[in-house]
N, C-alpha and C positions, 0 to 999 in steps of 0.2 A: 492441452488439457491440464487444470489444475486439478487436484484429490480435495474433495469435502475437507477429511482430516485435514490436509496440510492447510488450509486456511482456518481452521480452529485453531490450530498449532501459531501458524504466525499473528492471530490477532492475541491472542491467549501470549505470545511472547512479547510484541509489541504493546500491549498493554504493562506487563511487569518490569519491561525496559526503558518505555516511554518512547515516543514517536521522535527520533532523531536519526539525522546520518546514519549516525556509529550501529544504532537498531538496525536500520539498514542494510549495512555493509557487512555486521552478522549474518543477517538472513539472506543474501547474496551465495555467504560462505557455506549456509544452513542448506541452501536450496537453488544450486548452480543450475538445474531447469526450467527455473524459474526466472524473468526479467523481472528488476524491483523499482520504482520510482518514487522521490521522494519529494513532496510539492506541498503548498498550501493548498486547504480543501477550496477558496475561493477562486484557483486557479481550475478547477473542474467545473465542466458546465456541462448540461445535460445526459448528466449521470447519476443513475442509482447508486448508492454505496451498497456494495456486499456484506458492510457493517460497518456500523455506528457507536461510537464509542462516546466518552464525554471530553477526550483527547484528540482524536483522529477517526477520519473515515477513510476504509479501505474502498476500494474501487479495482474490477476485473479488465483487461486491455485482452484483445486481440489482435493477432496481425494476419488473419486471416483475409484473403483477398489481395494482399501487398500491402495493405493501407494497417497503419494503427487505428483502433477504435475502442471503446467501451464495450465490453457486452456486462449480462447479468447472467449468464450460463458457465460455470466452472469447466464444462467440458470443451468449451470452445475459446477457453480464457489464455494468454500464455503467459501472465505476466499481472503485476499488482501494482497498486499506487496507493503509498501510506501517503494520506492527506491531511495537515495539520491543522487544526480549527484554530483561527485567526490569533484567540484570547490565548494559547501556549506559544505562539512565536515567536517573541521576543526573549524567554529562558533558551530556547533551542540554539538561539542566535549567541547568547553567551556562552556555549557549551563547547562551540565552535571555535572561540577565541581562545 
């Protein structure tokens, strides 16, 4: 189960950090019951985002079942995917280097 709050919190930080790794690997640090994943949004299919940014879409994971999946229910979510919208990829990629 993710908390409403905490995903205000991490989009509200990922927003002022910007969608990268190193956001990431904070919010890892921020919120160690949480799994975090960091992908292109084009790499997501048939999924709602929990939000919508003009940077990045977040997206809910469950591992309910044994299988990983999407859901849009926070209380059955265990885990996030900051999803980077195509046109910031290539700055993220310099960030890296």
């Amino acid at each position: 189960m993710i908390v409403k709050d905490d995903i205000t919190e991490i989009t509200r930080y990922t927003e002022q950090a910007g969608a990268s790794e190193k956001t990431v690997e904070r919010l890892r640090s921020a919120f160690p019951e949480y799994h975090f994943t960091w992908c292109l949004d084009d790499d997501v299919t048939a999924a709602k985002p929990v939000h919508e940014s003009r940077d990045f879409n977040l997206y809910l994971v469950s591992g309910n079942g044994g299988c990983i999946g999407f859901t849009g229910e926070p209380e059955m979510a265990t885990g996030l995917v900051i999803a980077v919208l195509d046109d910031d990829w290539s700055p993220l990629l310099a960030q890296q280097s």
